[in-house]
Phi, psi and omega in degrees: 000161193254173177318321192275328197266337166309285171320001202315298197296337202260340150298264173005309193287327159306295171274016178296300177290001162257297187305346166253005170289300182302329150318263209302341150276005228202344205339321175338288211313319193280305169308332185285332189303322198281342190280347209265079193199154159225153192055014170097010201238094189280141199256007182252350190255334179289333180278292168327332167294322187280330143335286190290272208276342179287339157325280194323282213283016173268331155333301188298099168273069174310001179284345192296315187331310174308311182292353179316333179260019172250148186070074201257330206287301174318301196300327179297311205280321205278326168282355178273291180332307149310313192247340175272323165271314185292323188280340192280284216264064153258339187263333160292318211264344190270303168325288197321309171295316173286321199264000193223309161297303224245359191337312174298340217244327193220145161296132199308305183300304183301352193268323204278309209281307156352291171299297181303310147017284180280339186270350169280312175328280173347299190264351170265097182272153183301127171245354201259277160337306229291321175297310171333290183300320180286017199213015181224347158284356209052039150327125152329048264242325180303295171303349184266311163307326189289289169327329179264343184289328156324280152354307168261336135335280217292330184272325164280036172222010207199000181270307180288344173282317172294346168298278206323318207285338164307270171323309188318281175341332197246016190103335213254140176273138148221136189293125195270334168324300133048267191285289196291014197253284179325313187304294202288357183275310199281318176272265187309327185288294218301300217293344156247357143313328174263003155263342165287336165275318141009264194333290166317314201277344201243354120020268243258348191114339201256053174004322239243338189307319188292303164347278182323291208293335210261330157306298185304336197254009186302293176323284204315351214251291164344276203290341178290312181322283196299295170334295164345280203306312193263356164295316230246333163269344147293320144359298213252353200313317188294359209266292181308339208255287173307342179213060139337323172280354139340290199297264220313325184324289165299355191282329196302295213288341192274319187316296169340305189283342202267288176323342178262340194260352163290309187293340144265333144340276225269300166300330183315305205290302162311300162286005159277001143080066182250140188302175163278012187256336188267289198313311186308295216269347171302313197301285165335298193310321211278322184306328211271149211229122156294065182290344188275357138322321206291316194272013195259308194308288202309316210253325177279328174271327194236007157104168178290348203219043197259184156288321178295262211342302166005280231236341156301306168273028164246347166289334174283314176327317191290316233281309173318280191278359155281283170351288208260025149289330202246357147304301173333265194341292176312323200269334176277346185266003173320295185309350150319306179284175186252162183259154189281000000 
């Protein structure tokens, strides 16, 4: 990793801290950025997202798909987590806290937007970040393509239904045109664009072209995250200035969900006697959040200046430094596991 991606959380931490200076001096700018959307779909947070995410999916090597069945016990661990669990209990725990711990603190329709936030977090697992956190681990980085490359098949088929179903439990209508409007713009489009280039570049025989070309789009990839981070906190900036305790409100149930769902990953993975190159980045995926799905899905169903948005960009605030808390974690308990 270069200098710049190591730093990561401290630009990100920056541009938290620009994008709500600038909200608050400027709002004009920022309500005009938002009207500029059609079908609920804001065309300046899509480019950046597409920005931001098409390096990754380019990545994405479906031939890796063939190797599916090596190492079966991580791929196992990464799909009950991502699908069986992580999305349930973020929809338990955002219900316990809005409707019941925090009941008092917040009005019933924001606690209803709040949750459904945390539950688009939830149902989105990572595909972009996750080689990063797998590359600070020494991660298995082949195995880790497989796992994400599953991982994102499974999500255009399984996101929007578990969204609906999720969301529903909690009250909240949603258009599902909406949701499948979203899958296929933030998922299937970009993931078969970056398999059609893929193909090309890798056309002539010259294995190394994709590297290369996925090296040249880094910066861009880069600079869409932050830009994103500072659109989106300028949004929210009068919300963030004015209710600060808002924020902590939502960070406990999310911290709560991150840390727990590494920490049975990550025991699953130890008593299944699974090596560490496989357990550290299986334990991760499942900890780790497509938030710019989660904040694209959130700003299309309930606006740019809703509680779902929210409580999506208090999932990025949370998601750099709990991450690379639990990297820490992973690399001092290395020695627990077994080695490949």
């Amino acid at each position: 990793m270069g200098r710049f991606e190591r730093y990561l959380s401290v630009w990100v931490a920056l541009c938290i801290g620009g994008g709500v200076l600038l909200g608050s001096f400027s709002p004009v700018t920022f309500q005009w950025v938002a009207t500029l959307e059609y079908a609920n779909v804001n065309f300046i947070v899509a480019i950046f997202i597409w920005i931001m995410i098409f390096p990754m999916m380019v990545n994405v090597n479906f031939n890796s798909l063939k190797d599916v069945g090596r190492k079966p016990k991580g791929l196992c661990i990464t799909l009950v987590i991502n699908w069986l669990v992580k999305p349930f209990t973020m929809a338990a725990l955002g219900i316990l806290f809005f409707e019941h711990v925090f009941a008092g603190l917040v009005m019933p329709e924001t606690a209803k937007e709040y949750i459904a936030g945390m539950i688009l977090l939830g149902v989105a697992p990572c595909t972009a970040m996750v080689f990063v956190w797998s590359q600070l681990v020494k991660g298995d980085a082949n195995y880790t393509l497989v796992q994400v490359s599953i991982n994102d098949v499974i999500m255009i088929f399984a996101f929007a239904p578990i969204a609906a179903l999720l969301l529903g439990v909690t009250d909240v209508v949603v258009p599902w045109e909406t949701l499948v409007l979203s899958v296929i713009l933030y998922v299937a489009t970009p993931l078969t664009a970056g398999y059609l280039t893929r193909r090309a570049l890798s056309s002539g025989g010259d294995t190394d072209r994709v590297a290369r070309f996925t090296q040249s789009l880094k910066p861009f990839s880069i600079i869409g995250l932050l830009a994103t981070v500072v659109l989106l906190f300028g949004f929210q900036a009068e919300t963030i200035l004015t209710k600060p305790i808002v924020i902590a409100l939502i960070a406990v149930p999310l911290l709560i969900q991150s840390y727990g769902i590494f920490l049975l990953a990550y025991t699953w993975a130890y008593l299944w006697r699974v090596p560490f190159s496989t357990a550290a980045p299986a334990a991760l995926i499942g900890t780790s959040n497509f938030f710019e799905l989660a904040v694209a899905v959130a700003i299309s169903l309930f606006g740019l200046n809703s509680g779902a948005a929210l409580a999506t960009v208090v999932g990025v605030l949370v998601e750099v430094p709990v991450m690379l808390s639990l990297v820490a974690i992973a690399n001092k308990t290395r020695g627990y596991f077994q080695e490949d």
